[in-house]
N, C-alpha and C positions, 0 to 999 in steps of 0.2 A: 804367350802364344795361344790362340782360339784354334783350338783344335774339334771343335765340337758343336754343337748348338743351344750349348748353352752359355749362360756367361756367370762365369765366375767371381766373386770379390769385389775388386775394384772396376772391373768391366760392364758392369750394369749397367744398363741404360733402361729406364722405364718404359717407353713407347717399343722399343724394340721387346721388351719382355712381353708385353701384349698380343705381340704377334704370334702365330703358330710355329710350332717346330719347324716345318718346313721354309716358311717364310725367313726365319730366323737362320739357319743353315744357310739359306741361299743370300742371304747379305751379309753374313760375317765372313762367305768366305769371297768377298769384295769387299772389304773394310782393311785399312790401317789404324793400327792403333799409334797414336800421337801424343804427346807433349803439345800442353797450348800453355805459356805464361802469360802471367799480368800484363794484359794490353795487347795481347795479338788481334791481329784485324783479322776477320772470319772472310768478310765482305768489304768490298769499297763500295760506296755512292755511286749510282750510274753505272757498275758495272753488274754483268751475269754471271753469277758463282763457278768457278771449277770444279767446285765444292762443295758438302754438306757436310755437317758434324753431329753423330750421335752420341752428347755430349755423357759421358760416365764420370768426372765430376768438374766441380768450378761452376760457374756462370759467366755467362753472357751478356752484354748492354745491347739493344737496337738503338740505337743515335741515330738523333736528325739534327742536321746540319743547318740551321742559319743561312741565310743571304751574307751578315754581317762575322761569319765563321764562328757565331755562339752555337752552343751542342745544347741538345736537352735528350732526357732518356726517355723513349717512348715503348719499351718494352725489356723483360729478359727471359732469357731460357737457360734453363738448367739441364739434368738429366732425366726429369720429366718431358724429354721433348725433342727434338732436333733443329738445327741452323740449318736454314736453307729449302726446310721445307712450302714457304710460302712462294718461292719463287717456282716450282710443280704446276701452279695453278695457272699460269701465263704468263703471255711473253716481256710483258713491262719489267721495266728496272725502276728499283726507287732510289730517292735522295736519301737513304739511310745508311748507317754502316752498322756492324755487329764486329761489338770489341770484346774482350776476354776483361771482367771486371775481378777475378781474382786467380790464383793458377788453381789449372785445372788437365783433364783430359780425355781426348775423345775417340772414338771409330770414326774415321773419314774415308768418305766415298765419294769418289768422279758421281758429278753431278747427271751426268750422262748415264751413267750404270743403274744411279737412284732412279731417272724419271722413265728407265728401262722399269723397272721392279716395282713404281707406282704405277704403272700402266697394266700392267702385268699379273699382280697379286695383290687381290680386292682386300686382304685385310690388313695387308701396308695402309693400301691407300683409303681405308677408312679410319686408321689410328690415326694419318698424320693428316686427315681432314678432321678430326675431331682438336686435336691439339691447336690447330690454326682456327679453329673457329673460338676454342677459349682463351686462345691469344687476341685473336678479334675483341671479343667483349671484352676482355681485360684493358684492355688498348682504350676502349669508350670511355669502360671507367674512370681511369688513370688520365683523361683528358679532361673530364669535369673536376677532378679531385686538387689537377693542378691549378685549375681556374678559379676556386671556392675554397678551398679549405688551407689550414694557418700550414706557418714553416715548419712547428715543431709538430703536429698532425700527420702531415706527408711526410717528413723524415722518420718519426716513428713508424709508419705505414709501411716506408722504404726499406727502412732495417731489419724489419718481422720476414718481409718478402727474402731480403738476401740472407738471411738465416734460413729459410723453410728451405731455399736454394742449396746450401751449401753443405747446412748441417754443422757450419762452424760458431762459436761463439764470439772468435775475436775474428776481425774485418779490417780490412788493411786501407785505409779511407782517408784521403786526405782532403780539406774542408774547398781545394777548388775542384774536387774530383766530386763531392757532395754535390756543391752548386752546382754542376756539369748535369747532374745526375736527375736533379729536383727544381732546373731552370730556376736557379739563387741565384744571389748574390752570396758572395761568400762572406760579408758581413751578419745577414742574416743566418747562416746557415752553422756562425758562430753564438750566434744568440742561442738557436732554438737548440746545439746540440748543449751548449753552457747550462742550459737549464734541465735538462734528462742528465746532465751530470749532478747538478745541485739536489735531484729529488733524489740521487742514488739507483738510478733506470740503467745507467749507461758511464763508464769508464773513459771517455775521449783524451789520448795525450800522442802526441808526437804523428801523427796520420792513424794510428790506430784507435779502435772504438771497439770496446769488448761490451757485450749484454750482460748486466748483472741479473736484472729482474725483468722475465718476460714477462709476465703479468703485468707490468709495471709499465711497460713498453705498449702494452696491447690496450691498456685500458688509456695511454697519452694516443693512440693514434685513431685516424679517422675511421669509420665507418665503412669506409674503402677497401678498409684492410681485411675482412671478414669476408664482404662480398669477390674478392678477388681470389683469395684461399677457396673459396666454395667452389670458384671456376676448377680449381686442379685437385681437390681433393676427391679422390673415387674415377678421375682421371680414367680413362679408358675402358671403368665398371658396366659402364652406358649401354657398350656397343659390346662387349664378350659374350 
């Protein structure tokens, strides 16, 4: 139970630690704390959230959905961040959805309450403009990286990212949930992991994929993967 203004242990959330005391007070005591398992939808397609999540751990997928109902990942958010905050900035609904890519759990707040409190309390609403602007750019990169660069490049790129996310070593991942993730074929997405297993980078059996060697990992992935960490490392340092 959040009895205070601060947060304790497992209730961290990053963007909301950025905020002041008082800011913080006044949105924890509007928050639920939640259970979110593997695969819970944050968000549907086309629709306006009831909802945001100030994620305290797991991650997040932002999916986009095909014409032909293939998925690609075009974004994630951790506890660096919050679900929900792009939709603050206007009234459009997108063709994406935001799924829960491993279990995790959050402070959820009526989305009504939030765009009370980003209206309201400038330095809400300059963290969670800041976080959307480096989801912005990340978003850019992450579109050239899946246009130019190999399978096993972005999948090492992908796996650095949901470990910085998570904080875990082993990832519960199974090779059509990969494709899904890095717009594969899951043919490929068996090559490029078979071979971060053959150099001893990465452990892949039965849907799970544990990191043996990050270094190992860092030095197989793109160039992508540096620039994209640079967006969220010092995270909120900018604007305090």
């Amino acid at each position: 139970m959040i009895g205070n203004n601060s947060m304790p242990g497992s209730d961290r959330n990053l963007l909301l630690e950025a905020t002041s005391p008082a800011t913080r007070e006044y949105i924890l005591a509007r928050v639920k704390p939640v259970d979110l398992p593997l695969r819970t939808l944050l968000y549907h397609p086309e629709e306006f959230p009831q909802y945001a999540y100030f994620l305290t751990s797991g991650m997040t997928s932002i999916v986009s959905i095909m014409e032909d109902g293939r998925a690609v990942e075009s974004g994630m958010i951790g506890r660096e961040g919050i679900v929900g905050g792009l939709q603050l900035l206007g009234p459009a609904v997108g063709p994406s959805q935001c799924i829960m890519q491993s279990d995790g759990a959050a402070l959820r707040i009526a989305f009504a309450d939030l765009a009370r409190a980003y209206q309201t309390l400038p330095d809400l609403r300059n963290c969670i403009l800041e976080f959307e602007q480096a989801q912005a750019f990340s978003l850019i990169q992450i579109a050239g990286c899946h246009r130019m660069h190999e399978a096993e490049e972005r999948l090492s790129r992908w796996l650095l990212t949901v470990q910085d996310k998570t904080g875990n070593d082993l990832l519960e991942l199974t090779q059509e949930f990969l494709g899904e993730m890095l717009g594969s074929r899951r043919t490929t997405i068996t090559m490029a992991a078979g071979e971060l297993q053959r150099r001893g980078v990465i452990d892949y059996s039965r849907g799970r994929v544990r990191i043996l060697d990050r270094s190992g990992l860092e030095n197989a992935a793109c160039g992508c993967y540096p620039i994209v960490a640079r967006l969220y490392n010092g995270l909120y340092s900018r604007s305090a």
